[in-house]
Every structure is written in C-alpha cells, then in structure tokens.
C-alpha positions in Angstrom: 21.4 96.6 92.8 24.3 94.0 93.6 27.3 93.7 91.3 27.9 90.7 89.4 31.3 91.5 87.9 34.6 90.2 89.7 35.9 93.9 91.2 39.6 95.2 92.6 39.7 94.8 96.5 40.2 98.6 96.3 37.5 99.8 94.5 35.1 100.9 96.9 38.1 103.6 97.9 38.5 103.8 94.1 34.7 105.2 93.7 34.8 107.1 96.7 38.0 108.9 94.9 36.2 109.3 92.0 32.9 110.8 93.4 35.0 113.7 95.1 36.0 112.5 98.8 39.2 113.0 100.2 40.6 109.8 101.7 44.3 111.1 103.2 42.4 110.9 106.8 42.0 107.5 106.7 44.7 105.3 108.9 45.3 101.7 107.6 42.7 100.6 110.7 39.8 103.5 108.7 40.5 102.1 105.6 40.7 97.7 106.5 37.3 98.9 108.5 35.9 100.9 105.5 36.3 98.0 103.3 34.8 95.9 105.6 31.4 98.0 105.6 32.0 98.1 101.8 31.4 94.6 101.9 28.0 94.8 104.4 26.2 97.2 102.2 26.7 94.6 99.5 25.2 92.2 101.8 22.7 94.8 102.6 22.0 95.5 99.2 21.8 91.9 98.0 20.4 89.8 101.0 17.2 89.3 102.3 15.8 91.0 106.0 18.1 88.7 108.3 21.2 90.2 106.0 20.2 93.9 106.0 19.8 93.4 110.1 23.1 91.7 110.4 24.9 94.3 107.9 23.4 97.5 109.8 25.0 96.0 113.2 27.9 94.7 111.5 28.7 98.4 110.1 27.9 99.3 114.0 30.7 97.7 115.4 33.3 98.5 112.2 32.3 102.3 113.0 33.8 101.8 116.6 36.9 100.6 115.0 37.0 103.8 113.1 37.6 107.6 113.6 34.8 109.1 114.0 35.6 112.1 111.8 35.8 109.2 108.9 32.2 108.1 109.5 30.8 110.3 106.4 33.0 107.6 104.6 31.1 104.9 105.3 28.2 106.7 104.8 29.3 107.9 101.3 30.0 104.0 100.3 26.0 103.2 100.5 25.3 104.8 96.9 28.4 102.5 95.8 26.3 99.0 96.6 22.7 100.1 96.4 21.7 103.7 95.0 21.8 107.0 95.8 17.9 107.6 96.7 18.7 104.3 99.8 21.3 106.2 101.6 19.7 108.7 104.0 17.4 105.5 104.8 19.9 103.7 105.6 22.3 105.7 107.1 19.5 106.2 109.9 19.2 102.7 110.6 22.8 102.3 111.5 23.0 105.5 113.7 19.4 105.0 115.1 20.2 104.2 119.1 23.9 103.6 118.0 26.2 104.5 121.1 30.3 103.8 120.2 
C-alpha cells in the first residue's frame, strides 16, 4: 500500500501517537532518524526488489543513529507504510546479521 495523498512532515509521529506509543523518549537525533526510516518503508512499500534492499540497509544505518531503547519505534512505523500482517517480516530482515 503506498500513499498517494500529500501528508504533514510529522505524521508518521502523528500515527504512532495515535496507535498508543509514547514518543517523550525520543531526542531530536531519534525523532530526524525516525522520520527518515518513515520515509524507507515508503520506499520499501512502494519500490521494486533493488528498493526494499536499499531501504532495509538504509533503516540499518538510521538505527545506529538512534537509541537503541527507541528501536520498537521504527519497528512500529512498518504497519504505517505497508500493513500490519508485513511487519514481523520485515522487521527480521533489517535485524537479520544487523550488528550497530
């Protein structure tokens, strides 16, 4: 599922809000980073092979940039560009050999 509709820069954080999550740990580094995998699972979501391999390392190296106890965040924002039955999938793919 991609999004068609022109969105808020903020809405990812906006639906994570809305679907319960608690977002007072993120720093202003967390959140630039969260938006930033926001952004790859759209790619994910919308692109062909070489863009689901480029997003999964892409969200790789934005998870460095992160906290680690924020993680679950990026995680949580899969359902928000694709749907909820894709996110254990590809969750593992981004944390399959992944070493920060």
């Amino acid at each position: 599922m991609t999004r068609s509709r022109p969105e808020r820069a903020d809405e990812p954080l906006r639906w994570l809000r809305g679907n319960g999550h608690d977002l007072a740990p993120l720093t202003g580094q967390d959140t630039r980073a969260l938006l930033a995998i926001a952004r790859c699972w759209a790619l994910y979501f919308g692109g062909d092979e070489d863009a689901q391999r480029g997003a999964i390392e892409a969200v790789r190296s934005l998870l460095a940039a992160m906290q680690r106890k924020c993680w679950h965040l990026a995680k949580a924002l899969i359902p928000w560009a694709g749907d909820w039955s894709h996110e254990g999938q590809v969750w593992s793919s981004v944390v399959e050999g992944f070493e920060p």
